[in-house]
C-alpha positions as CSV (number, residue, x, y, z in Angstrom):
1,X,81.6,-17.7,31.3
2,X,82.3,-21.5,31.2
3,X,85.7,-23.3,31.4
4,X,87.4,-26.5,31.4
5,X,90.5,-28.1,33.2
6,X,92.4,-30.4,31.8
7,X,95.3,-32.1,33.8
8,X,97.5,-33.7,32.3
9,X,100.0,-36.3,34.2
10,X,102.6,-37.1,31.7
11,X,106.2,-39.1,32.5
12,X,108.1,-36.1,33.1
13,X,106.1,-33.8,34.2
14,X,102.0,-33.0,35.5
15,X,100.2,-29.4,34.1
16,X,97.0,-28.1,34.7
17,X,96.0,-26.2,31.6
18,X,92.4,-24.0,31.8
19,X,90.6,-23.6,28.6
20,X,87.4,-21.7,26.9
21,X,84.6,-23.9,25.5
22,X,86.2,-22.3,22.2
23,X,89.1,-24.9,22.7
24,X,91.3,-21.6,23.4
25,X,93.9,-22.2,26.0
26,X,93.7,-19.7,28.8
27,X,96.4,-20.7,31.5
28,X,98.6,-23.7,31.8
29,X,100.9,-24.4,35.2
30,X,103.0,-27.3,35.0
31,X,105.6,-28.6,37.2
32,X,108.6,-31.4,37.4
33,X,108.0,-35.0,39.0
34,X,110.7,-37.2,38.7
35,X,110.0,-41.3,39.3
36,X,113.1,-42.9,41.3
37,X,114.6,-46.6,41.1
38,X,113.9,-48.5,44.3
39,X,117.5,-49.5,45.7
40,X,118.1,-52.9,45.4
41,X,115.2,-53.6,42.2
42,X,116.9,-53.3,39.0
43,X,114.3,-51.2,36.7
44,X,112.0,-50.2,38.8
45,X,110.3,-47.0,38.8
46,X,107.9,-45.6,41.3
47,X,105.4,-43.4,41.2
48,X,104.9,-41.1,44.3
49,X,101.8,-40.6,44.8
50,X,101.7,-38.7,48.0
51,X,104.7,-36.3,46.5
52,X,103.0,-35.9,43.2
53,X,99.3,-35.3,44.4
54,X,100.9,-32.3,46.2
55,X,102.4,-31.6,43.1
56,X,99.5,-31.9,40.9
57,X,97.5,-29.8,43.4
58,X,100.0,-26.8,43.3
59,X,99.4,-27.1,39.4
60,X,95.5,-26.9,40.1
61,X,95.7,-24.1,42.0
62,X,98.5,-22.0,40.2
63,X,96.9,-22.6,36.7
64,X,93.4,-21.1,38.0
65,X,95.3,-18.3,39.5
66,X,96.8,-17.3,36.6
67,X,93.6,-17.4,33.9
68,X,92.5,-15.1,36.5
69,X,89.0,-16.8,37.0
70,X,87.0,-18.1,39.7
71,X,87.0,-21.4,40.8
72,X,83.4,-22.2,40.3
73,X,84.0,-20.8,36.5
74,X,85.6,-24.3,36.3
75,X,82.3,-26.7,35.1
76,X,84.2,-29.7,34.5
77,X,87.7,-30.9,35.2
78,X,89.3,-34.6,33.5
79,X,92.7,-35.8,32.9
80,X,95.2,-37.9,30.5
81,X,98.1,-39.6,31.4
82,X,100.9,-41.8,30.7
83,X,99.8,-45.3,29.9
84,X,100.8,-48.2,31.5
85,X,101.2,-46.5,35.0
86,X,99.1,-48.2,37.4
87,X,98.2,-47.7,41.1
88,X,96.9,-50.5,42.9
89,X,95.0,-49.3,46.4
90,X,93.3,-51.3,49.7
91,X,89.6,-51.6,50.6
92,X,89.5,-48.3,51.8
93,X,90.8,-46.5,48.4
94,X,94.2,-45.8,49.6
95,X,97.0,-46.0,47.6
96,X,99.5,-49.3,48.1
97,X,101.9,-48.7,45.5
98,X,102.6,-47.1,42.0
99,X,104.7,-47.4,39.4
100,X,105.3,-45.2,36.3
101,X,104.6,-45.9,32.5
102,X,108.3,-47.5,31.7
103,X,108.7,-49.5,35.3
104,X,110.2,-52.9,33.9
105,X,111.5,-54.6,37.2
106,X,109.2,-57.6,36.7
107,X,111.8,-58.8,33.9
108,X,111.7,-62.6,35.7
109,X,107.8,-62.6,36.1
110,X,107.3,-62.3,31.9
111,X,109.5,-64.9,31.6
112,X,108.0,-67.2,33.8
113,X,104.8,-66.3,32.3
114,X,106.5,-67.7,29.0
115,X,108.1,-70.4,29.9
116,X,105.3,-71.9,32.1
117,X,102.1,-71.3,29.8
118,X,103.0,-72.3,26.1
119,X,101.0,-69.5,24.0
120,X,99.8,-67.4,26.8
121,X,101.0,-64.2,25.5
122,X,99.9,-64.6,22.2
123,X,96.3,-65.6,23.7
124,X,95.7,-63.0,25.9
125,X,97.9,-60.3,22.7
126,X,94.8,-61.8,20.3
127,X,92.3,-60.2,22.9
128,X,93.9,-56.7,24.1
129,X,96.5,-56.2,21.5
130,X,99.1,-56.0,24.4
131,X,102.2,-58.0,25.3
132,X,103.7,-58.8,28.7
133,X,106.3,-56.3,28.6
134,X,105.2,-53.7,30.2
135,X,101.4,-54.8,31.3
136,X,99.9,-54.9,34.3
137,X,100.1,-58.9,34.8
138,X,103.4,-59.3,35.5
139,X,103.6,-56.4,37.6
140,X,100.9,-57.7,40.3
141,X,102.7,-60.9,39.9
142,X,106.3,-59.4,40.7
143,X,104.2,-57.7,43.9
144,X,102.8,-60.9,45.0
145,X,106.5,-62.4,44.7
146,X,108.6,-59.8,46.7
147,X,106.0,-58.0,48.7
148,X,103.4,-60.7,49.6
149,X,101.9,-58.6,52.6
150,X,101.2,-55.3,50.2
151,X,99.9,-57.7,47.8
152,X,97.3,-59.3,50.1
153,X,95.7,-56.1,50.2
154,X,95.1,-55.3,47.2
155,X,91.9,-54.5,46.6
156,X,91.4,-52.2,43.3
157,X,93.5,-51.1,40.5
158,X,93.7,-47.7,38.2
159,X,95.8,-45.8,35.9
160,X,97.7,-42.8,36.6
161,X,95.0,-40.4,35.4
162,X,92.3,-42.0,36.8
163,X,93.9,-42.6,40.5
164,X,94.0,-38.0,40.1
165,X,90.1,-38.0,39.1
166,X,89.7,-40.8,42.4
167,X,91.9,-38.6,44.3
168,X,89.3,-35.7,43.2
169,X,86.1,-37.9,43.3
170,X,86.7,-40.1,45.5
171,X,85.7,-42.6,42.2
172,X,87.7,-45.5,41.3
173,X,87.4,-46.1,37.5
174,X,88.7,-46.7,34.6
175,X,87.7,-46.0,30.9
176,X,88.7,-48.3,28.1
177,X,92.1,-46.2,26.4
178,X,94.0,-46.0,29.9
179,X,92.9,-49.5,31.0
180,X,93.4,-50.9,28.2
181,X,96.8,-51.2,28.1
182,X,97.1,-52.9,31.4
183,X,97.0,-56.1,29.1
184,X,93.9,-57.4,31.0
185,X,91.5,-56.2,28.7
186,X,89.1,-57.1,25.6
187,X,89.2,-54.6,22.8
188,X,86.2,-55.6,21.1
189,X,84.6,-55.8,24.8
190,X,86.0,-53.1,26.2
191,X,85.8,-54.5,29.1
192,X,88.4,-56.5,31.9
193,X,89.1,-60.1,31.0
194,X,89.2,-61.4,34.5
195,X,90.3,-64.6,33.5
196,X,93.2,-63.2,32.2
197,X,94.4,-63.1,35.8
198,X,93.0,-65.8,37.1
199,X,94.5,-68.1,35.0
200,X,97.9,-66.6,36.2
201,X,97.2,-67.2,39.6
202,X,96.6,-63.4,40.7
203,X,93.7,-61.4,42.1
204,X,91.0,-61.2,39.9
205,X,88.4,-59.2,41.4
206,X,90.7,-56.1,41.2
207,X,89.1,-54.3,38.5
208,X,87.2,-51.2,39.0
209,X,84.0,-50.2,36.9
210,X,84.9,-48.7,33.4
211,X,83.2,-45.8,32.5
212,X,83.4,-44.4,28.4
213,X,85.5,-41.0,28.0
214,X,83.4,-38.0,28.9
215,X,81.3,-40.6,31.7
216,X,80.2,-37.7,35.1
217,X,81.8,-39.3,37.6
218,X,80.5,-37.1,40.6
219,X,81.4,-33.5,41.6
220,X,84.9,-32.6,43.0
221,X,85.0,-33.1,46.8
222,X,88.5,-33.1,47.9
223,X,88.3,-29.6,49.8
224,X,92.8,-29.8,49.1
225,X,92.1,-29.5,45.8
226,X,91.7,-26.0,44.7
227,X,89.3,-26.9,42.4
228,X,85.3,-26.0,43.7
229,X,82.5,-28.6,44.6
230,X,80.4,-27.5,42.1
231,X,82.8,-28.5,39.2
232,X,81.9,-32.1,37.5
233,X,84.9,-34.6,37.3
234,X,84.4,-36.7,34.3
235,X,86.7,-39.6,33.1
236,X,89.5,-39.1,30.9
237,X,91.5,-41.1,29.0
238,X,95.5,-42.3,27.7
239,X,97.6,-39.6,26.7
240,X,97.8,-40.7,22.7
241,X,94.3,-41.4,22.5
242,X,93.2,-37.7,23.9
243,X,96.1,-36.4,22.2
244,X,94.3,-37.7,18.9
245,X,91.0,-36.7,19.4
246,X,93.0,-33.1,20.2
247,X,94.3,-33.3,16.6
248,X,90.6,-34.4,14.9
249,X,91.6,-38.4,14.6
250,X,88.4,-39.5,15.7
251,X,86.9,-41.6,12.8
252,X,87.5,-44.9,11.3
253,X,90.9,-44.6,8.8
254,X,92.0,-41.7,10.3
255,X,95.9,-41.5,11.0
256,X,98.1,-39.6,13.4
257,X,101.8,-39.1,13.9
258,X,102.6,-37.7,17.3
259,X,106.2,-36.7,16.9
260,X,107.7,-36.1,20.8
261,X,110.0,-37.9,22.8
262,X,108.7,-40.7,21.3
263,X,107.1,-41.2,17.4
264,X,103.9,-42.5,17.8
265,X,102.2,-43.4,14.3
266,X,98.4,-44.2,15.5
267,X,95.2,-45.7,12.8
268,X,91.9,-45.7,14.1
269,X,90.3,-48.9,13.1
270,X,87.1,-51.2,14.3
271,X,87.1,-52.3,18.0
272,X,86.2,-55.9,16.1
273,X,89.6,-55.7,13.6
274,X,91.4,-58.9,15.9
275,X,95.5,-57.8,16.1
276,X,98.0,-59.4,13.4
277,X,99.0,-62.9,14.4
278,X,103.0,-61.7,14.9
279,X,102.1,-59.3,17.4
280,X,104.5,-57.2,15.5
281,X,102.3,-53.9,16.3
282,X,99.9,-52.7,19.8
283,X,96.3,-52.3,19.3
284,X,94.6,-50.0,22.2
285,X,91.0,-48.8,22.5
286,X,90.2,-45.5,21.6
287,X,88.7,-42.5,23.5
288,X,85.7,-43.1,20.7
289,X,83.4,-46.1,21.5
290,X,83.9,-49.0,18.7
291,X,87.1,-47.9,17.8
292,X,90.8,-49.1,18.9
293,X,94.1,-47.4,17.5
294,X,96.8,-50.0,15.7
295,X,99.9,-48.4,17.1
296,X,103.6,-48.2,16.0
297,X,106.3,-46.5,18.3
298,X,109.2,-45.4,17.1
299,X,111.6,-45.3,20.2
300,X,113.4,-42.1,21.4
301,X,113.5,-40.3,18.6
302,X,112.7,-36.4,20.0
303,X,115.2,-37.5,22.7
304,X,118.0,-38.4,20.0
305,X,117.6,-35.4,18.6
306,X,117.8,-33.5,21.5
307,X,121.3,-35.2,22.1
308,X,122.8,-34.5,18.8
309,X,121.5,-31.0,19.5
310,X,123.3,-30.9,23.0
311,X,126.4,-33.2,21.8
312,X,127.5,-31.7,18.6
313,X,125.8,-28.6,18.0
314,X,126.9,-25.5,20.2
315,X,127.8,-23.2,17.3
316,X,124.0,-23.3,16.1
317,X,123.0,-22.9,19.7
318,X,125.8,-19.6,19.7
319,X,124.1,-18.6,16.4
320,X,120.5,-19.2,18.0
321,X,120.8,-17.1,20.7
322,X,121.9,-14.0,18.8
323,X,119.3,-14.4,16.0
324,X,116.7,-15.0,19.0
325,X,115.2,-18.1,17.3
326,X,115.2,-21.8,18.2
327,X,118.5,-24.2,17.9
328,X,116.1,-26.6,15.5
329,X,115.6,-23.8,13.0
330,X,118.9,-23.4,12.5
331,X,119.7,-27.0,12.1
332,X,116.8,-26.9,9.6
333,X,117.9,-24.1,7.5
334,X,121.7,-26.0,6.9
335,X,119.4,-29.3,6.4
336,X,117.7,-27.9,3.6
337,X,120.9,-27.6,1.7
338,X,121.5,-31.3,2.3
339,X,120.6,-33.4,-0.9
340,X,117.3,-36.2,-0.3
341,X,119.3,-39.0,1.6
342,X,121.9,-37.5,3.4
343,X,124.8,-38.6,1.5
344,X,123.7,-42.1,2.4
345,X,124.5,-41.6,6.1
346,X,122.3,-44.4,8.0
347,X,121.4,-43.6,11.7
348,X,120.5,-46.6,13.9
349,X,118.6,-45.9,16.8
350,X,114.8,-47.2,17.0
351,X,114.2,-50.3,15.1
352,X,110.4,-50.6,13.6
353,X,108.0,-51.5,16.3
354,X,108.4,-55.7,16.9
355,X,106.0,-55.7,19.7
356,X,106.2,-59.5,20.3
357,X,110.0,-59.1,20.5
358,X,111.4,-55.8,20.6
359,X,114.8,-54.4,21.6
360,X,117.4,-52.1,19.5
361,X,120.6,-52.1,18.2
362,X,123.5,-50.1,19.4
363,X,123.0,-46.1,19.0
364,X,125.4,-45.6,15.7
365,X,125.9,-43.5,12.4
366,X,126.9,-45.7,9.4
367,X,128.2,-44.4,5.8
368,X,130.1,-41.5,7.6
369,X,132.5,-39.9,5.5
370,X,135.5,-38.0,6.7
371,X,134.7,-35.3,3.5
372,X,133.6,-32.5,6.2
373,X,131.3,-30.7,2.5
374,X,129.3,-34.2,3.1
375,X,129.4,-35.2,6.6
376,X,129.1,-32.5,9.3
377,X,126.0,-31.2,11.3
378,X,124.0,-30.5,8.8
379,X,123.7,-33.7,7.3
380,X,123.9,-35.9,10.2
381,X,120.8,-33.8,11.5
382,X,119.0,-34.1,8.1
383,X,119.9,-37.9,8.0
384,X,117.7,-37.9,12.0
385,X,115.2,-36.3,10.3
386,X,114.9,-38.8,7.3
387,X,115.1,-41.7,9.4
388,X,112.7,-40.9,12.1
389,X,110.2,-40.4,9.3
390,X,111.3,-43.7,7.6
391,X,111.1,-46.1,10.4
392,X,107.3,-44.5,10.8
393,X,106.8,-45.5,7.7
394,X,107.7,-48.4,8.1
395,X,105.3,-49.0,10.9
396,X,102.2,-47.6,9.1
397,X,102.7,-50.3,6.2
398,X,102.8,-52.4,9.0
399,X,99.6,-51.7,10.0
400,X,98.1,-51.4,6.6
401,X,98.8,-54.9,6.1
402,X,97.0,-56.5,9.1
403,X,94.0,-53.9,8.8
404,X,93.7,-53.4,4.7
405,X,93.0,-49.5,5.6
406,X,94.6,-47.4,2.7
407,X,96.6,-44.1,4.2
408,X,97.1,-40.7,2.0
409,X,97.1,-38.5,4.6
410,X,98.6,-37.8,8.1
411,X,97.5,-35.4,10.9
412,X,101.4,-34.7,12.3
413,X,101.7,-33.1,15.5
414,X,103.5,-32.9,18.7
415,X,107.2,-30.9,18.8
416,X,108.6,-32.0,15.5
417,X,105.7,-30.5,13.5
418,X,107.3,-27.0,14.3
419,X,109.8,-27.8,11.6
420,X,108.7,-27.5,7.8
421,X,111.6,-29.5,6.6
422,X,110.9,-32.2,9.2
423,X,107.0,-31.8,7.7
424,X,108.2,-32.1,4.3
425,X,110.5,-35.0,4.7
426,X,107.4,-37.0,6.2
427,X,105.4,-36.0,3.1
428,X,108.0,-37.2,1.3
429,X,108.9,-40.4,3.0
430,X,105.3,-41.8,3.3
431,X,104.0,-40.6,-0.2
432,X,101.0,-38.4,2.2
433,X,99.4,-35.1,2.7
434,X,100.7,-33.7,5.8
435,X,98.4,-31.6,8.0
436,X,99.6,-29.8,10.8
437,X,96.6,-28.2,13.7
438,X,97.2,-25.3,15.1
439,X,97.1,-26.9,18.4
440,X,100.2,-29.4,17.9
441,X,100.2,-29.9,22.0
442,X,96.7,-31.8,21.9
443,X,97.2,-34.3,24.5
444,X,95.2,-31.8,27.2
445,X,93.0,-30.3,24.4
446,X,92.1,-33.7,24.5
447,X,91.1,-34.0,28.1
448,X,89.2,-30.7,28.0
449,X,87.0,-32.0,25.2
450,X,86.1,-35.4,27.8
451,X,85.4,-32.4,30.1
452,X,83.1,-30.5,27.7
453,X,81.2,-33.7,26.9
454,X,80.5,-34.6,30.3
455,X,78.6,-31.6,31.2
456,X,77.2,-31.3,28.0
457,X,79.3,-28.2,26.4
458,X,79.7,-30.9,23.5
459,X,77.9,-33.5,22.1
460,X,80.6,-35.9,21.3
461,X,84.7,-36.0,21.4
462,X,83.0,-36.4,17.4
463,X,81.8,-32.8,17.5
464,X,84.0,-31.9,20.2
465,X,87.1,-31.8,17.3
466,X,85.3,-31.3,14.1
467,X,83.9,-27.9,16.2
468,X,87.6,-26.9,18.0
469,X,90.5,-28.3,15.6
470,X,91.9,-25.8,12.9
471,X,94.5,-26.6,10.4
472,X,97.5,-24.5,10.1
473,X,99.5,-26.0,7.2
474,X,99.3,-28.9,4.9
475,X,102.7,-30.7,2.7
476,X,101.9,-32.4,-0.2
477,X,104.6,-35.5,-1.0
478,X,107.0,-35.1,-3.9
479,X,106.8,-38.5,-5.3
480,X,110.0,-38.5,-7.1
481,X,112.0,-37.8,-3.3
482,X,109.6,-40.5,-2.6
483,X,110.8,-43.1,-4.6
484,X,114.2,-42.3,-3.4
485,X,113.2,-42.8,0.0
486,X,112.0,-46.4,-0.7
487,X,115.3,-47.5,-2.1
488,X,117.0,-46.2,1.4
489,X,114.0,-47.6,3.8
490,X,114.9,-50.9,2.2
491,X,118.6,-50.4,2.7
492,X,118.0,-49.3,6.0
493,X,116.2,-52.2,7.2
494,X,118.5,-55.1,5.7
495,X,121.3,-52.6,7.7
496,X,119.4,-53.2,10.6
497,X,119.4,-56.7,11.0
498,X,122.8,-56.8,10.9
499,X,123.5,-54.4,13.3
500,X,121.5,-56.6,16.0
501,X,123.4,-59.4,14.9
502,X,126.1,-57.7,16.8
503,X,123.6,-57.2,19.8
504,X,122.8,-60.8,19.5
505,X,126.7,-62.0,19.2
506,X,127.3,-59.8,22.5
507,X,129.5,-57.6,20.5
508,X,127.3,-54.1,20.8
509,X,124.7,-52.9,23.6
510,X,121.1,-52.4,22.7
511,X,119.9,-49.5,23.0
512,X,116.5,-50.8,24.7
513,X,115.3,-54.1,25.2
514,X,111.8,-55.3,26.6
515,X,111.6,-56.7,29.7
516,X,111.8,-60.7,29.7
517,X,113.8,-60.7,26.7
């Protein structure tokens, strides 16, 4: 038999998942790994990358264990990561310094970079649909302000998921998804822009070779690894990207929502489509060579769930328990006896992605009623539901504008799928057929079909998911809840800009804003 390792290095936490050329999962080990502020740098957030490898090999060695398998059964290993990451290494291809995906100390370098080059930002957004806020510029440039020794030898760059396949390889690479969204990068190229960073005054002959998703890179031959010489280490890519080609987005139009921590609402376009002049929405390449994804991020909207779960909702957890199902599902059950709307409760939390300028009001329910038949749980929840969904929504017209692509229907994955009203509100909301995989987790799927491809077990990430994804369920909209949901969507958004008014009069607190701003 033949199998596949994926490893996956995501912001909370690494896992090493073992699958069948069938695309069935056969063992997964994942562990912890928690990225610490630097005393004394405001923001920060390093990576650890002597900690982590350990952690990641424990992973490695515990997943194989448990599929129960030998280690040469392994053919071909990749991984995914969290974007934005970087790990910048010396001459010799050790590590200097690392910071995770969200790291925004270098809050004073992106406003240099705008107040002392008129129109950079929007020059260098126009060729790798990426701003300053968290790219890799201003992070080499905070380096070369407060650590000017480290800096000096700096000699290569990488992502998180490609410093595991160097640490496995002994390669240093990139491919176009994960690199891409350092900022320093042409998406019609795919490609660095090296001039990018020499016209800010940094290092520009940084940049490692970039190799296309499912490239051989060499065999393994880190002995530590658990992992035997004989298995191929191909390269990867970024976690949303994988995680689309996990779900079947792999072709021009196609649409995802990836509904986690985070909302992700991802379009596959043409690597040639040039990103909308007011760089309201990111554009990163794809896994799939000649396309990029327009992207819209709706911000913490698992996680704000998860609190009003924890906050407010201890009866449904009691009631949970002793029906042995999930907290959600009972939150779901009341929700469904909550009319379309919510009562006309309003949550602010995420606003719709403004890339170019992007930070959120204070976290706040408005149109609360002290009727406890109309406000309580139930309809609070219901009214998270709605607006997660409606603020997507908002960011796939978005992209419809600036790319002209028409959208009817939406592959919807990630831990919100597991809800059918959640499913059927998004129906609703965007007018779309929903379809929800089997495999909802695809980010490592993902991964394991770069593997598959680079030894040949596939013939494309193409045929990789046209071969291994299988639909579970499909939602078709009810247009007349949708027509209600464009009266509130409008409502919602006029809302909005008053509540950052407050933000902007010092009154409330955002609840995130972009570094620089």
């Amino acid at each position: 038999m033949q199998y596949l390792m994926a490893i996956d290095a995501g912001t909370g936490s690494v896992r090493a998942v073992v699958f069948d050329t069938d695309g069935n999962q056969i063992s997964v080990a994942q562990e912890e790994w928690i990225h610490l502020e630097v005393e004394g740098v405001p923001s920060s957030m390093t990576f650890d990358t002597a900690k982590n490898w350990d952690i990641a090999v424990r992973c490695i060695k515990e997943s194989i264990k448990l599929s129960g398998i030998r280690e040469e059964e392994i053919v071909a290993v990749s991984a995914t990561s969290m974007r934005e990451g970087i790990v910048l290494y010396d001459a010799e291809g050790k590590e200097l310094w690392a910071v995770a995906n969200v790291d925004a100390r270098a809050a004073n370098e992106v406003k240099y970079l705008k107040e002392n080059f008129d129109g950079i930002e929007e020059e260098f957004y126009k060729l790798s649909g990426q701003t300053f806020a968290l790219g890799a510029l201003p992070r080499i440039m905070w380096l070369k302000n407060n650590e000017p020794e480290l800096y000096e030898q700096v000699a290569s760059i990488s992502m998180i998921g490609d410093w595991i396949l160097a640490k496995l390889s002994g390669v240093i690479a990139t491919d176009p998804s994960n690199g891409g969204t350092t900022g320093i990068f042409s998406l019609e190229e795919r490609n660095w822009v090296a001039e990018m960073a020499t016209k800010v005054g940094i290092k520009d002959d940084i940049f490692p070779a970039v190799l296309e998703v499912g490239t051989v890179m060499g065999n393994v031959n880190n002995e530590t690894s658990g992992l035997s010489p004989h298995t191929k280490v191909v390269m990867g890519g970024g976690d949303v990207q994988l995680g689309a080609a996990g779900l079947g987005v792999t072709k021009e139009g196609q649409v995802a929502i990836l509904g986690g921590s985070f909302w992700q609402q991802v379009v596959n376009i043409k690597s040639e489509v040039i990103p909308p002049k007011d760089m309201g929405i990111r554009v990163n390449p794809h896994v799939v060579a000649g396309l990029s994804q327009a992207e819209g991020i709706t911000f913490f909207s698992g996680l704000v769930m998860r609190w009003f779960r924890d906050a407010f909702c201890e009866m449904e957890k009691l009631e949970a328990k002793k029906r042995g199902i999930d907290t959600y599902a009972v939150l779901e059950e009341k929700a469904k006896k909550v009319p379309v709307g919510s009562h006309g409760i309003l949550p602010i939390f995420s606003d719709a992605m403004k890339y170019g300028k992007w930070y959120h009001a204070s976290p706040s329910f408005l149109n609360l009623s002290i009727d406890p038949e109309v406000c309580n749980r139930a309809s609070m929840f219901r009214s998270l539901q709605e607006n997660a969904c409606i603020v997507s929504a908002i960011n796939l017209k978005n992209i419809q504008k600036f790319t002209g692509i028409e959208i009817d229907e939406i592959v919807f994955a990630g831990g919100a799928s597991k809800g059918e009203l959640w499913c059927q509100i998004l129906a609703d909301v965007t007018g779309c057929k929903v379809k929800v995989p089997e495999v909802t987790e695809a980010t490592a799927l993902g991964a394991a079909m770069a593997a598959g491809v680079g030894v040949e077990v596939y013939d494309s990430l193409v045929e990789a998911s046209e071969r291994l994804v299988i639909w579970d369920r499909e939602y078709t909209p009810n247009m007349e809840n949708h027509e209600t949901y464009q009266d509130i969507a409008q409502k919602w958004e006029e809302v909005y800009v008053e509540q950052l008014g407050l933000v902007d009069r010092g009154l409330t607190q955002s609840m995130w804003m972009a570094p620089g701003l």
